[in-house]
C-alpha positions as CSV (number, residue, x, y, z in Angstrom):
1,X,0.0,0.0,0.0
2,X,1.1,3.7,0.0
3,X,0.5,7.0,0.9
4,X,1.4,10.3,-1.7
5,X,0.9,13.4,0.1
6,X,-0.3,15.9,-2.7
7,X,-2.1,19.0,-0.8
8,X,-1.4,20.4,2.4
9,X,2.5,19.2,2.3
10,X,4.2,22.2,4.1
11,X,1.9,24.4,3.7
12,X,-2.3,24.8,5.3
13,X,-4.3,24.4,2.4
14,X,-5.6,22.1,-0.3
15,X,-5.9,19.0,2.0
16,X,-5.0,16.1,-0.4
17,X,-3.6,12.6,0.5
18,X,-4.1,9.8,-2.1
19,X,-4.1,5.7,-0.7
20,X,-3.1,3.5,-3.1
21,X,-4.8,-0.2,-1.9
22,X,-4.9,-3.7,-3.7
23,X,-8.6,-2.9,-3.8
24,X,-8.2,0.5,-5.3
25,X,-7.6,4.7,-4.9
26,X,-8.6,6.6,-1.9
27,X,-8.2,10.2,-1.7
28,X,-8.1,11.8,2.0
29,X,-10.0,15.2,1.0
30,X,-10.1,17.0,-1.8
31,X,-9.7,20.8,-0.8
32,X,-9.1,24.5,-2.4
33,X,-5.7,25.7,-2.3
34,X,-5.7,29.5,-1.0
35,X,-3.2,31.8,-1.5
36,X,-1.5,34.0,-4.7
37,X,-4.4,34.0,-6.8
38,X,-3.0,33.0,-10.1
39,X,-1.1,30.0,-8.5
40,X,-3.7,28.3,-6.6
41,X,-5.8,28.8,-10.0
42,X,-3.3,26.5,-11.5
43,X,-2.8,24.2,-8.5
44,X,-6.7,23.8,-8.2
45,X,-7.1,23.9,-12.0
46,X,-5.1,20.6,-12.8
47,X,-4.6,17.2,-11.0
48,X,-0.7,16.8,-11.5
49,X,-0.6,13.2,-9.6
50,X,-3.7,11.4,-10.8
51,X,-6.7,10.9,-12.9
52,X,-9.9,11.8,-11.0
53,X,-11.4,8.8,-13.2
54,X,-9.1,6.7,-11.6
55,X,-10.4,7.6,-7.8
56,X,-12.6,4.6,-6.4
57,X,-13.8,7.1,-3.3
58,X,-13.3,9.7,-1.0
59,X,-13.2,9.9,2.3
60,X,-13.8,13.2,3.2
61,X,-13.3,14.9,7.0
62,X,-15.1,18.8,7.1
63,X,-16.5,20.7,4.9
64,X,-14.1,23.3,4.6
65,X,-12.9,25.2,1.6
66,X,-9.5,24.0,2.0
67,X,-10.8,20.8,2.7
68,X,-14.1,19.8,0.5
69,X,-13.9,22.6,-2.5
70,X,-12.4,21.1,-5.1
71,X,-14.3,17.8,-4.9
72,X,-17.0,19.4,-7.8
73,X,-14.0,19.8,-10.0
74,X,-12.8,16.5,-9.4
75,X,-16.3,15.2,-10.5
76,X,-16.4,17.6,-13.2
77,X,-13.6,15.9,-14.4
78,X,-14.6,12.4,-14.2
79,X,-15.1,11.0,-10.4
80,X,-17.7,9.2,-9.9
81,X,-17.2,7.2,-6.5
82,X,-18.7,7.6,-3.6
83,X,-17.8,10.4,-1.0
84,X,-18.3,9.8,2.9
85,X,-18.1,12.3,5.5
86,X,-20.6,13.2,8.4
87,X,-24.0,13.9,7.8
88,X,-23.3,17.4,9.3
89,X,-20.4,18.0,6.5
90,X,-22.8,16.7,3.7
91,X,-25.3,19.3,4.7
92,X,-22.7,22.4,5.0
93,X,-21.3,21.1,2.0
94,X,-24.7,21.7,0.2
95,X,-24.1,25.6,0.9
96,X,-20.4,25.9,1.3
97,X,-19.8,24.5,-2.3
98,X,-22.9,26.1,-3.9
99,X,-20.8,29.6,-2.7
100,X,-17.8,28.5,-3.7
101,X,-19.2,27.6,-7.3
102,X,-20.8,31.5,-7.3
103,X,-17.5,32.9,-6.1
104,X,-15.8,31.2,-9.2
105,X,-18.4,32.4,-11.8
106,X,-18.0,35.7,-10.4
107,X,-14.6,36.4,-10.0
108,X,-14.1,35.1,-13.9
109,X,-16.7,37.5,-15.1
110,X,-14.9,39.7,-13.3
111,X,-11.2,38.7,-14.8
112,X,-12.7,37.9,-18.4
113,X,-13.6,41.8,-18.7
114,X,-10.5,42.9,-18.4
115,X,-9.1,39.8,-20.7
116,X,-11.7,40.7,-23.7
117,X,-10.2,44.1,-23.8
118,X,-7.4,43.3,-23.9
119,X,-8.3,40.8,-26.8
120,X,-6.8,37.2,-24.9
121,X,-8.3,34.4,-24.2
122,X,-10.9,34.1,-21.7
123,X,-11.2,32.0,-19.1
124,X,-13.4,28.9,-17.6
125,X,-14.6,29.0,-14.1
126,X,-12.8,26.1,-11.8
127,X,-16.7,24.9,-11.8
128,X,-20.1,25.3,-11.6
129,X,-23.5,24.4,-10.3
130,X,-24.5,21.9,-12.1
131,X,-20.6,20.4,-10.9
132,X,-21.6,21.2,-7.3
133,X,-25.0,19.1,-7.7
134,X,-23.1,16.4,-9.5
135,X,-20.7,16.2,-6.3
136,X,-23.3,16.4,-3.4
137,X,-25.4,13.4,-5.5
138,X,-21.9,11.3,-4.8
139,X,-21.9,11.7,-1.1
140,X,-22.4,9.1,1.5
141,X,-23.6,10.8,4.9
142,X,-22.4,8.4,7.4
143,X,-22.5,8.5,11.4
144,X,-19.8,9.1,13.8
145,X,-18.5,5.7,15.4
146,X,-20.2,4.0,12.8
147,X,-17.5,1.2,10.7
148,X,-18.4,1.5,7.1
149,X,-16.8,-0.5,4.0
150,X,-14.7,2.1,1.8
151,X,-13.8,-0.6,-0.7
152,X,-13.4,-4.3,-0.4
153,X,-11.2,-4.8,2.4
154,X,-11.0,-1.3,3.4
155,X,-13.2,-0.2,6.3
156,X,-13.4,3.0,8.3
157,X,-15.0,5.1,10.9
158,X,-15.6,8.8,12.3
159,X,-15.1,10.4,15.3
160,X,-15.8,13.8,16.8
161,X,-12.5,16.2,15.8
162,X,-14.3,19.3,17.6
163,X,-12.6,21.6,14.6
164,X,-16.3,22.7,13.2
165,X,-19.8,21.0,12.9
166,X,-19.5,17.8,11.3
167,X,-15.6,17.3,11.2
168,X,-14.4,13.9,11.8
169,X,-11.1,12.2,12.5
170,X,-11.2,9.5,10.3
171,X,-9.8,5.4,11.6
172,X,-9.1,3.0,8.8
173,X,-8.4,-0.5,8.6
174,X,-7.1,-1.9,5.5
175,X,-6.0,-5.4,4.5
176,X,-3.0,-5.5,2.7
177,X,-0.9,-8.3,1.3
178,X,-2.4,-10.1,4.4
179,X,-1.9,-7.7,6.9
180,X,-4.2,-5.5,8.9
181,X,-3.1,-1.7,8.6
182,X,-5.0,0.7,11.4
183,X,-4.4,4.3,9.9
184,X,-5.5,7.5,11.6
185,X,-6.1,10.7,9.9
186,X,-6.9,13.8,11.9
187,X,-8.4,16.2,9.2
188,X,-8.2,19.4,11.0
189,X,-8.0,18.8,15.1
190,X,-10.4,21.3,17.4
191,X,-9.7,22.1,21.0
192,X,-11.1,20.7,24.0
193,X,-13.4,23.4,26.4
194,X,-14.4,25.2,23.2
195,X,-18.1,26.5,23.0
196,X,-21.1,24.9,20.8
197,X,-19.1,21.7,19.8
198,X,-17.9,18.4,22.0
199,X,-14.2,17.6,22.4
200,X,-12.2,16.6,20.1
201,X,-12.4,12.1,20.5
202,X,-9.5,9.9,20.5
203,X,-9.6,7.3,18.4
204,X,-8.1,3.8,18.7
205,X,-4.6,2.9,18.6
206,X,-2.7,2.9,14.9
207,X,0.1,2.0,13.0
208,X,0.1,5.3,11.1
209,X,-1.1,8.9,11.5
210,X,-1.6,11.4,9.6
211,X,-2.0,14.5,11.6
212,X,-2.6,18.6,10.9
213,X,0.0,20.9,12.7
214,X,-0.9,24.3,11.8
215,X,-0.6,25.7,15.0
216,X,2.6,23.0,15.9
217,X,4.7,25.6,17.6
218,X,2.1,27.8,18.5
219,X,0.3,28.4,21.8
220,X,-3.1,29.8,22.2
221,X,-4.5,31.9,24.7
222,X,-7.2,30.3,27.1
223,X,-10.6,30.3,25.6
224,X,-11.8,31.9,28.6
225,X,-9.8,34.9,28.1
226,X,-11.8,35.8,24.9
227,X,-15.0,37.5,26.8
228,X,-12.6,39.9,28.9
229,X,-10.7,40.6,25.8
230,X,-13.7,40.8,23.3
231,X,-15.8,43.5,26.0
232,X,-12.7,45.8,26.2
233,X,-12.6,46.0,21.9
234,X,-16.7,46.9,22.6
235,X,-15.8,49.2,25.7
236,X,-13.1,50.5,23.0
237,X,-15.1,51.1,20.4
238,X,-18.2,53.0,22.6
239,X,-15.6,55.3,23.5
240,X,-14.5,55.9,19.6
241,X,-18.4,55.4,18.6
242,X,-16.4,53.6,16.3
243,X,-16.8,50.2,14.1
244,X,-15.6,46.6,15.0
245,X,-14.7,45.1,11.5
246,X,-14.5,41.5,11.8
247,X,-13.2,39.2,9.4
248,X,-14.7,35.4,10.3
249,X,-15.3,32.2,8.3
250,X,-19.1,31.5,7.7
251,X,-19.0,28.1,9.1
252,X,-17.4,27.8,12.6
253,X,-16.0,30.8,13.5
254,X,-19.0,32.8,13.1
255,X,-21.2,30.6,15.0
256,X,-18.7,30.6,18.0
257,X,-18.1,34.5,17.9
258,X,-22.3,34.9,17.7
259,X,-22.2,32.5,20.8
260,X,-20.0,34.5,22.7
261,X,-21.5,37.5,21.8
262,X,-24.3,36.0,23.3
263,X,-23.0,35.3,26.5
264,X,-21.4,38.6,27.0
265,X,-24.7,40.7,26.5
266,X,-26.9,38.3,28.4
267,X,-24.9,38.9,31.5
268,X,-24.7,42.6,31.1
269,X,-21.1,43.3,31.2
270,X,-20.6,45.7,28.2
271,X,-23.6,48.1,27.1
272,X,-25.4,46.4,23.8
273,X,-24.3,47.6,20.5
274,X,-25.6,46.9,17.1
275,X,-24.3,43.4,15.7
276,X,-24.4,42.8,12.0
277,X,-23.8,39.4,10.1
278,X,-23.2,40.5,6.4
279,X,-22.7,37.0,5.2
280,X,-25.8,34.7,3.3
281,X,-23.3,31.9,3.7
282,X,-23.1,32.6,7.8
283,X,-27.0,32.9,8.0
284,X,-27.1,29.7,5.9
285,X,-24.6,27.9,7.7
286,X,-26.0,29.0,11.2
287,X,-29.3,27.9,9.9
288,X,-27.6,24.1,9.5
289,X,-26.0,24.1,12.7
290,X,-29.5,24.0,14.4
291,X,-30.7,21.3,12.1
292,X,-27.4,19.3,13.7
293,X,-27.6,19.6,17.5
294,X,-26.3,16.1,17.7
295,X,-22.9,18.0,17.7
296,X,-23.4,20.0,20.3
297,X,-21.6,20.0,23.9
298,X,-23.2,19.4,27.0
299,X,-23.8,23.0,27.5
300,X,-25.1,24.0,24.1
301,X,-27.5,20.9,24.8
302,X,-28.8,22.8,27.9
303,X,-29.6,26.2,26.1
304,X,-30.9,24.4,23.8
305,X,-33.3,22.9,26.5
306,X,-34.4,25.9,27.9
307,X,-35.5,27.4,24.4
308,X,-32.6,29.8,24.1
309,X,-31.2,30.3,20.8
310,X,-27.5,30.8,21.2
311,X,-26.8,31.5,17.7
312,X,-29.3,33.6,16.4
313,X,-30.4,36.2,19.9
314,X,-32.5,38.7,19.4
315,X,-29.4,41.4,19.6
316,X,-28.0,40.5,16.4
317,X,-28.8,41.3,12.8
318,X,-28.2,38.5,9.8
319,X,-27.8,40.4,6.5
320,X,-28.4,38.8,2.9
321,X,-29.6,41.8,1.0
322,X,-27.1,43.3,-0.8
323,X,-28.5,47.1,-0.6
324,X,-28.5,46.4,3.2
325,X,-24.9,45.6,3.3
326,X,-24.1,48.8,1.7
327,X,-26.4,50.7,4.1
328,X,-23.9,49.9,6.6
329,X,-21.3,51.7,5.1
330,X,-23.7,54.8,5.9
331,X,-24.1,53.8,9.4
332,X,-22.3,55.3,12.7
333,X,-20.6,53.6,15.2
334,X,-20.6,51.9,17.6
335,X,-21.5,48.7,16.1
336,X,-19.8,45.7,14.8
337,X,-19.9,44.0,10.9
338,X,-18.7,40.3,11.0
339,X,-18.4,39.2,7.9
340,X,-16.4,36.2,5.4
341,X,-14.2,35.4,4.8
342,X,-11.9,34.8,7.3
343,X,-9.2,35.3,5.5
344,X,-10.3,38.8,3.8
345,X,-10.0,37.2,0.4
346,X,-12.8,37.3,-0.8
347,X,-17.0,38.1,0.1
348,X,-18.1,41.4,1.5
349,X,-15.6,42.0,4.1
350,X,-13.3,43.3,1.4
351,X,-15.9,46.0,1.1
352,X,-16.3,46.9,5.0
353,X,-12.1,46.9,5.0
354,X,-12.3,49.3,2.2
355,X,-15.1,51.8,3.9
356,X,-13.1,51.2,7.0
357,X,-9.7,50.9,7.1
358,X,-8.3,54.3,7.3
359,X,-10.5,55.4,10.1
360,X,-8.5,55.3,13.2
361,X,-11.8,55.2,15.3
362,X,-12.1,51.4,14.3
363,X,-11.2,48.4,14.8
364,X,-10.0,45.3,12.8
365,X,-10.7,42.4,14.9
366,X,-9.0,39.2,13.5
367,X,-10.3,35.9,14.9
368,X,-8.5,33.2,12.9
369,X,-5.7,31.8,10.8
370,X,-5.0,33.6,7.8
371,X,-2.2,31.9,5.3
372,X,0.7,33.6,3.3
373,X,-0.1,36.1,1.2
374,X,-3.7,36.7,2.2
375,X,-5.3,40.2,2.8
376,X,-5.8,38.9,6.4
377,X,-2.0,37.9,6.8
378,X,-1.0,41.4,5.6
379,X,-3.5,42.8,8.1
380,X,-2.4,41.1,10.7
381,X,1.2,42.0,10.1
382,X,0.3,45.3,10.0
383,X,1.4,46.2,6.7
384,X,0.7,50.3,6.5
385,X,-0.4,50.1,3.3
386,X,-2.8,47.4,2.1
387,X,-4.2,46.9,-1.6
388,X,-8.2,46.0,-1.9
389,X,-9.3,45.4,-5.1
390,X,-6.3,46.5,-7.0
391,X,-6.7,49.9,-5.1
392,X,-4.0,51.0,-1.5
393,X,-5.5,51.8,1.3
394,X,-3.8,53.3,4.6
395,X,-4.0,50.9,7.6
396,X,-4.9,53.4,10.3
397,X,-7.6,50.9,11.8
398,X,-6.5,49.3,15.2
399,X,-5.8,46.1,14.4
400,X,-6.7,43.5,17.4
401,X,-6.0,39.4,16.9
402,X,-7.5,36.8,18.6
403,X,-5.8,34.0,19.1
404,X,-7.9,32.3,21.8
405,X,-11.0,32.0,19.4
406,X,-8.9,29.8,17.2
407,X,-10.7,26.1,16.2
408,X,-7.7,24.4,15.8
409,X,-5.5,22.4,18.2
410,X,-2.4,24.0,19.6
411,X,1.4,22.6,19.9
412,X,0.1,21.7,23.4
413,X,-3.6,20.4,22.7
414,X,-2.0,18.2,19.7
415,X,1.0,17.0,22.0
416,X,-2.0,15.7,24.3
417,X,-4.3,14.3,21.4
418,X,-1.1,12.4,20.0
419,X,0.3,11.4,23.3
420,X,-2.8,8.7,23.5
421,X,-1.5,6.7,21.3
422,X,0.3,3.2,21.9
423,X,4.3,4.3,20.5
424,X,5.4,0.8,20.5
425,X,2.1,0.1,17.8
426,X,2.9,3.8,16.0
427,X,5.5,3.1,13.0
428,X,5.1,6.5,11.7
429,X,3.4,10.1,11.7
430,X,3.2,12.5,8.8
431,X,2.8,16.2,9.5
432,X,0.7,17.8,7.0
433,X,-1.6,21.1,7.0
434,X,1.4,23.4,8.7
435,X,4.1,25.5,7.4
436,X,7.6,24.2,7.4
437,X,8.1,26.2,10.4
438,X,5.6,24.7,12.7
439,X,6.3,21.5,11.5
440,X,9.7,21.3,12.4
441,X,9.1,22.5,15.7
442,X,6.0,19.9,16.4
443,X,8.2,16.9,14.9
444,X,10.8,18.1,17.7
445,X,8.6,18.0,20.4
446,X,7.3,14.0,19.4
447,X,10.2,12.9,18.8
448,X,11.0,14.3,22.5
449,X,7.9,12.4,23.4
450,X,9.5,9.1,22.1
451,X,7.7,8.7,18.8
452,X,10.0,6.6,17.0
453,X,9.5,8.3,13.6
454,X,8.0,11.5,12.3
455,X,8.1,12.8,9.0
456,X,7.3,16.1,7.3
457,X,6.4,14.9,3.2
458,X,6.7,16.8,0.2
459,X,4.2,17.9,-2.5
460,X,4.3,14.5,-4.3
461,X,6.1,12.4,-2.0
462,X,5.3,9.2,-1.8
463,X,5.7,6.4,0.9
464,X,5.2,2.5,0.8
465,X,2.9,1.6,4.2
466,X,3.6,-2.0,5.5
């Protein structure tokens, strides 16, 4: 059997891992990469290390961009397998896709323009629709702790990774050449004692793991932290009568900032200002996390119980309408926009950034990780000049980062999860989903914690699994 580690090898996007049984081709998600625009066109654009006709199924973990959106252009391009993941994922992937698919159309009307002038050749979208209805026909929703067959002699299961709703850590066994192999992949790891979801679950002992280290040498602030730092950026911005700009990934993010926003005005700590979600995608995806309270901690459960709507209180404002959206360019503070996508690459935030950047009265609040070369990276480097569409703006905005909001394990929180496992069983771990950076420092600190073997693959590296 082996393993080729195509996406997410040293870097955080594009999640991508192909299995090569004697029963057939697995791929390990099929994400988006993110990044300089024209190169993750052309990494997203073309599968460099295999036919997607040759792909017997996928096994899929969340339904994140970098995770789930380029499974329509794999079926566009001739996949037609099965797809498991959560039932959760399978819903959120209805509506993540279905924006991704817009977001596509739109920014290559948007590019073509400029290309018809200029008399060259215009360009496709990655895919559409009609690819995105193709894709969600292919998918299997499947229960957590529940084995299912993959292909002949190839069986898995799911478990609770805490990272968004639906996300899964994935345990496999495969017979090979008359062997059992027990392989772990992680996905994307959550944190323990975060709000709305449960903790992440450890799954049984394996021979191999792959695991995400995005945040491998990082260390995150306590969650509890966040409502005493989050009320003084409020406090802040009553003084300024200023805005609270805050960049925030519709599924996940959103939902845990709403809750805490929640929290924070039900007990009165901060006077109650205007909140605004400008996002259809946020209202959507809030909309399936209350279909999915099967996902939901114990004390989510108990809100829940009492007829209290965490995500949707009756201080906040969901936008959709466009016309709307602008009328809060209009608007005076204080009040706060949050708005996709996390990154500032792409969605309405880029608009609120534009109408508010240069007004030191605000406030940029960044809640997430943003990767190289993203509008959010250069934000929160505090670049003093910052281009939005094509166009430099002056960064005069306070600029506040959050690391404690974060829904991905820490070097610490993935030192526990990992530390569960049997070392004399563990032959290897592969670190994917980090930069080289991170990597290095979270392979030091297993192999510190007597892991026999730890390796950091390539793009296209390949490995035989025995």
């Amino acid at each position: 059997m082996n393993i080729q580690f195509i996406g997410a090898a040293e870097t955080v996007t594009g999640s991508n891992h192909l299995l090569t049984t004697g029963s057939g081709t697995i791929l390990l998600d099929c994400g988006m990469f993110q990044g300089k625009r024209k190169e993750a066109f052309e990494l997203n654009r073309t599968f460099d290390f295999y036919n997607p006709k040759d792909i017997d199924a996928v096994i899929l973990s969340h339904a994140h961009i970098d995770h789930a959106g380029n499974l329509p252009n794999l079926v566009k391009r001739g996949f037609r397998g099965t797809i498991f993941c959560t039932h959760a994922t399978k819903d959120l992937c209805e509506i993540m896709l279905a924006d991704s698919a817009h977001i596509q159309q739109k920014d290559t009307e948007f590019v073509n323009k400029k290309r018809a002038k200029q008399g060259k050749n215009l360009f496709e979208p990655l895919y559409t629709q009609q690819d995105v209805d193709e894709t969600l026909n292919l998918m299997q929703g499947v229960n957590y702790h529940h084995e299912f067959e993959v292909l002949p002699g190839v069986t898995a299961s799911f478990y609770d990774a805490g990272h968004i709703l639906g996300s899964a850590v994935t345990y496999m066994k495969i017979e090979d050449d008359g062997k059992t192999i027990e392989l772990g992949f992680s996905g994307d790891l959550g944190r323990p004692n975060m709000p709305i979801l449960r903790d992440p679950e450890i799954i049984p002992d394996v021979d191999y793991f792959i695991c995400e280290s995005t945040y491998g040498g990082r260390f995150h602030e306590d969650f509890d932290m966040s409502e005493a730092k989050v009320v003084e950026v409020i406090n802040r911005a009553i003084e300024r009568k200023g805005k609270i700009i805050v960049p925030a990934f519709s599924l996940g993010r959103t939902q845990e900032l709403v809750y805490l926003l929640h929290t924070i005005f039900e007990k009165g700590v901060v006077p109650l200002i205007p909140v605004y979600v400008d996002s259809p995608l946020s209202f959507n995806a809030t909309a399936v996390f209350r279909r999915h309270t099967e996902c939901y901690d114990l004390e989510t459960s108990a809100h829940i119980l009492r007829n209290e709507d965490p995500l949707g209180f009756n201080k906040l404002t969901y936008i959709t309408d466009v016309e709307e959206s602008k009328r809060l360019n209009d608007r005076e503070g204080p009040m706060m926009i949050i708005s996709a996508s996390g990154m500032a690459e792409s969605g309405r935030i880029l608009h609120h950034l534009a109408n508010n950047i240069q007004n030191p009265k605000n406030i940029i609040m960044m809640t997430g990780y943003c990767a190289e070369h993203t509008l959010g990276k250069r934000i929160i480097e505090r670049n003093p000049e910052i281009n939005i569409f094509g166009d430099p703006y002056q960064l005069k905005a306070e600029v506040v980062v959050f690391n404690s909001l974060s829904a991905h394990a820490d070097s610490d929180e993935l030192i526990y999860y990992v530390n569960k496992f049997n070392r004399e069983k563990m032959k290897d771990i592969f670190l994917v989903h980090g930069e080289p950076d991170q990597q290095e420092k979270f392979k030091n600190r297993l192999l510190l914690n007597h892991f026999k073997s730890v390796k950091i693959p390539k793009r296209g590296e390949l490995f035989s699994i025995k």
